[in-house]
N, C-alpha and C positions, 0 to 999 in steps of 0.2 A: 512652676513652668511659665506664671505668666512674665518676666522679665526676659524669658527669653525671644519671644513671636510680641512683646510689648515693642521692642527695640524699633526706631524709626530711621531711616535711612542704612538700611540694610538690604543688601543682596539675596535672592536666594539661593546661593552657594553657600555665604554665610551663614542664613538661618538653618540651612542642612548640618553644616558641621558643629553648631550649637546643639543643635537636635542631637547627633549622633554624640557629642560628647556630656549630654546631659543623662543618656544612659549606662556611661559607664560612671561618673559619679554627681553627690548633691552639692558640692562642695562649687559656688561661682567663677572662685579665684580658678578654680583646677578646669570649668568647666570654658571657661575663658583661654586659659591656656592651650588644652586639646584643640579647640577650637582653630587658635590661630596655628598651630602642629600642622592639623591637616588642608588650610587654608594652602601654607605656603609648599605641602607637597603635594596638592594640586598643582598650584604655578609652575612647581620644577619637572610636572608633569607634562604638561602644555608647552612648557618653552623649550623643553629638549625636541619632544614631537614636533614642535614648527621650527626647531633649529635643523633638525634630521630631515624637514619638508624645502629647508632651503637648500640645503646641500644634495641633494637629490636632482632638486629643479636647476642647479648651478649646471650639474654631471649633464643633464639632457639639454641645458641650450647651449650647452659648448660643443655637444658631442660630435655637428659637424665639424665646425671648426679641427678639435680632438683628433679625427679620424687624419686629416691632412697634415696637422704640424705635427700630431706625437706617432700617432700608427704607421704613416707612409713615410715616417724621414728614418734614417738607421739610425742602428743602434747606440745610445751614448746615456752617458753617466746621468745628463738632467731625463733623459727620457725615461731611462728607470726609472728616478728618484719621482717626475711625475707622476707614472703610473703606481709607483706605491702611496705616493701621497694623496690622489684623488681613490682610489678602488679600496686599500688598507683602510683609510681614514673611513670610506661609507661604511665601510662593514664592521670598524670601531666604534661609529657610532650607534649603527642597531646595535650592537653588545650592550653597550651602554642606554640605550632606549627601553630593553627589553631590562636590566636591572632596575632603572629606574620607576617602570610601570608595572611589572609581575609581582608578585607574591611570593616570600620567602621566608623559610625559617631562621630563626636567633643562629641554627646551629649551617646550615646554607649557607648565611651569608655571610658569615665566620670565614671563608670560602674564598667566594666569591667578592668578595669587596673590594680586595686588592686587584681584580680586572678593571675596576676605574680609572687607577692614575695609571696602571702597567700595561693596559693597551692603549689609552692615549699621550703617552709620551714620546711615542714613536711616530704619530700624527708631525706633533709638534717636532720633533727631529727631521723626518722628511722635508720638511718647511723651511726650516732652519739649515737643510743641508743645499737644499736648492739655494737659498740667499746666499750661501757659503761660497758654491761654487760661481754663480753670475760676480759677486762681488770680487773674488779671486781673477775672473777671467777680464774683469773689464780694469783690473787694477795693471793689466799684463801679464797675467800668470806669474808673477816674481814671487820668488823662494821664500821672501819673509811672510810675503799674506796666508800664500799657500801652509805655512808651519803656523801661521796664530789662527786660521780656519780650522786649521785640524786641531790644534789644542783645544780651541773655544768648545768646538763639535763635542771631544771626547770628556770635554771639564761638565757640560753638559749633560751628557749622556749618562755621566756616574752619578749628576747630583739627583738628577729625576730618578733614576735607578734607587737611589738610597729614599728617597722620599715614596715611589711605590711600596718599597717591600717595609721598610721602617716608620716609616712618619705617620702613614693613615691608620684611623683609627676608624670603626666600624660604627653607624649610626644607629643605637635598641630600635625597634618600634614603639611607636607611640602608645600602642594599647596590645597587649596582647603578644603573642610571639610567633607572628607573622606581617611583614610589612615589604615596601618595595627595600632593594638593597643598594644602600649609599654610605658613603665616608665623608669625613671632614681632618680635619686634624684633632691630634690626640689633646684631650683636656690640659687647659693650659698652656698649650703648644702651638708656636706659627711656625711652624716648618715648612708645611703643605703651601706658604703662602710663597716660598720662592720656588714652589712649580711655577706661577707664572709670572715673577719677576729674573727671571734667569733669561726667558727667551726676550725680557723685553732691554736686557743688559747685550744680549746675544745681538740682536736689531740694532737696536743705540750704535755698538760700533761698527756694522757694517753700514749703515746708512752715513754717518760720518766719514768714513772712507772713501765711500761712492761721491760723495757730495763733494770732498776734498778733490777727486778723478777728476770728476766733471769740470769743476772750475780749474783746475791745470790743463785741460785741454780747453777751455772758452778761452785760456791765457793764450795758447799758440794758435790758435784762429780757427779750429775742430770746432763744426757745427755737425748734426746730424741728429733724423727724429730717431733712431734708437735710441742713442743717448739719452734725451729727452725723454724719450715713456720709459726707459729704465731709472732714470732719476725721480721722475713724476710720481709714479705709480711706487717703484721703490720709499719714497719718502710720504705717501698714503697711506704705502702697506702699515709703515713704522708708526705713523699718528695713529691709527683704529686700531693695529692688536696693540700697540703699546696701551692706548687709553684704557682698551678692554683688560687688557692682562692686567693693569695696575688697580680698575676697579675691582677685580675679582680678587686680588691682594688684600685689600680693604674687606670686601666679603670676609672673608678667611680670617685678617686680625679677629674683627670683631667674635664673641664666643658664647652670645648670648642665646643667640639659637644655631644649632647643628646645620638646620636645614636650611637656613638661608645660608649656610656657606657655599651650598654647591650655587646656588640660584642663578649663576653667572656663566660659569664653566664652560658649557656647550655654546656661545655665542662665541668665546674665546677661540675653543678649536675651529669649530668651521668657521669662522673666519680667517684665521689664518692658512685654513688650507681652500677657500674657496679664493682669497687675496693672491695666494703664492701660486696658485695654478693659473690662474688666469692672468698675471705676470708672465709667466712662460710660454701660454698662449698669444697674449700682445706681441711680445718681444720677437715670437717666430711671424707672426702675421706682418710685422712693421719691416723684417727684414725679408721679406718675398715682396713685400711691394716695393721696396728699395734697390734690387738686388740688379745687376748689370752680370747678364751673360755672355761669356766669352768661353765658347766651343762647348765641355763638360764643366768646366771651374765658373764658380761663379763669390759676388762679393758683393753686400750691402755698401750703398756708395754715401758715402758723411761729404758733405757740403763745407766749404772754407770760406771764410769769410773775405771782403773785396779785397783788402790788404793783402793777405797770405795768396800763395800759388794755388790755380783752382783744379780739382779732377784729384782732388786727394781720394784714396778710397781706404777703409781701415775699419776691417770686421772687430763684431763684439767679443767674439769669439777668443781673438788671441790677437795682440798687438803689441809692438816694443820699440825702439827707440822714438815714440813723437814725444813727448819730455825736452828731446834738445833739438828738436826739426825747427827751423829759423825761414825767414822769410825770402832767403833770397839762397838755401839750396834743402838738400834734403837727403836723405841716406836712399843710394841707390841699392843694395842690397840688402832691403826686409823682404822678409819672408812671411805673412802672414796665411795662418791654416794652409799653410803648404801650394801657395799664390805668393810670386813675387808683382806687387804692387808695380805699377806702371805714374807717371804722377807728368801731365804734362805743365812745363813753366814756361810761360812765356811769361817776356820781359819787354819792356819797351825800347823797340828800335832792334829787336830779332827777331826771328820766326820761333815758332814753336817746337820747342827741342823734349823731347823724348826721353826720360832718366830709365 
């Protein structure tokens, strides 16, 4: 024993899990290995716990906010998808907290293990369907985004589906036949590693489309800070769960040990569900402090630049013809969300004329 409490520059976490795996065998190389087994299901112990501690503390400092943009505005498709994606996601992840840190049988978690990727896939769908739809609406709502949004969603949906029920494979316990309950991919196999290169395929091209938006309308002289924090925060969103999801890709190649493959996982989900909601929060908060009321109708107002005609107004919501809006007229019959725009032009050497 004395090599084991000899060791200098050691934890006492460390020398615990020495300890503990020096009684189940005498063997160093074996006792070395247990060792680092339970080290690192500690860490995946701890980091789900303060990823579940972030996403919680996300839920409560938005929750005023929350109550005003998502509770009191009616009913609509991102306000579901919000409420499923904050409220679903908490409660997928205590499922997942409570696997991670209870105790289970070989024959339990036989079971159970496919509630890892089969309830957090729909996290990540939630996520992915909100960007779905903002990218779609601020594209104009046109027929071709609308049909590759939906293809993307349902190419998606099948490939996590088949990687829930088929790809994971159940991780033994380390000693004994009892342990917390986790998966990795099956021996020799990176399947499980395009759960998280899928959504970050899924981002890549909506954030290129939005980015593409934007600078077509910088081209006709559209300014406006939604745009802006949709672009911004949009193109955040896509750097951090991309990075994450691609680190956790690399987790998952490598096959040397089981249990660092999850080690990453839960930063992955709630992040992209603590990014994507709070996108939805911004975008509603940017558009009530922009927004110019006339009677019951009302419309967030985008800024043109000195060139272009000014008092342009043109919701995130739903817009269409500015593509061929020119500086010297303008389509007088759009209809945006059910508001015909008004667009005053003056010109030099007239009064100001009314379209």
């Amino acid at each position: 024993m004395q090599p084991l409490f000899g060791m200098t520059g050691m934890s006492g976490i460390s020398q615990v899990n020495l300890a503990a795996a020096s009684t189940v065998s005498n063997d160093p190389q074996v006792q070395v290995a247990l060792a680092s087994g339970f080290q690192l299901i500690h860490i995946l112990q701890v980091y789900t716990s303060s990823m579940m501690a972030l996403a919680v503390w996300d839920w409560m400092v938005c929750l005023r906010m929350e109550w005003h943009r998502i509770w009191k505005r009616e009913w609509s498709a991102i306000k579901c998808l919000y409420i499923w994606t904050r409220y679903y996601g908490i409660a997928c992840f205590a499922i997942n907290l409570w696997l991670f840190n209870a105790e289970f049988t070989v024959a339990q978690c036989k079971t159970l293990h496919y509630l890892i990727a089969a309830t957090c896939m729909w996290v990540t769908l939630g996520s992915e369907a909100i960007l779905a739809i903002r990218t779609y609406a601020f594209l104009g709502k046109q027929l071709w985004v609308g049909i590759l949004m939906t293809a993307m969603l349902l190419g998606e949906m099948a490939f996590l589906l088949y990687v829930s029920i088929a790809a994971v494979y159940q991780i033994p316990p380390l000693i004994g036949d009892k342990g917390p309950c986790t998966a990795s991919d099956k021996p020799g196999k990176h399947v499980v590693s395009g759960f998280w290169l899928a959504p970050v395929v899924f981002d890549l091209i909506c954030t290129a489309l939005t980015i593409g938006r934007s600078l077509m309308l910088r081209g006709v002289g559209v300014r406006s800070d939604i745009v802006s924090i949709f672009v911004r925060e949009g193109i955040f969103y896509f750097m951090a769960v991309a990075g994450v999801n691609v680190l956790n890709a690399a987790f998952m190649i490598q096959s040397s040990n089981p249990n660092l493959q999850n080690i990453n996982c839960y930063l992955a989900l709630v992040l992209s569900q603590v990014l994507c909601c709070r996108l939805v929060l911004n975008l509603r908060s940017q558009s009530d402090k922009s927004t110019t009321h006339t009677g019951s109708e009302s419309h967030p107002s985008f800024a043109v630049s000195a060139s272009r005609p000014p008092n342009y107004s043109i919701p995130l919501k739903k817009y269409r013809g500015t593509a061929g809006m020119k500086s010297q007229d303008a389509h007088s019959d759009e209809l945006f969300e059910g508001v015909k725009v008004q667009i005053d032009v003056e010109r030099e050497g007239e009064g100001s004329h009314k379209v």
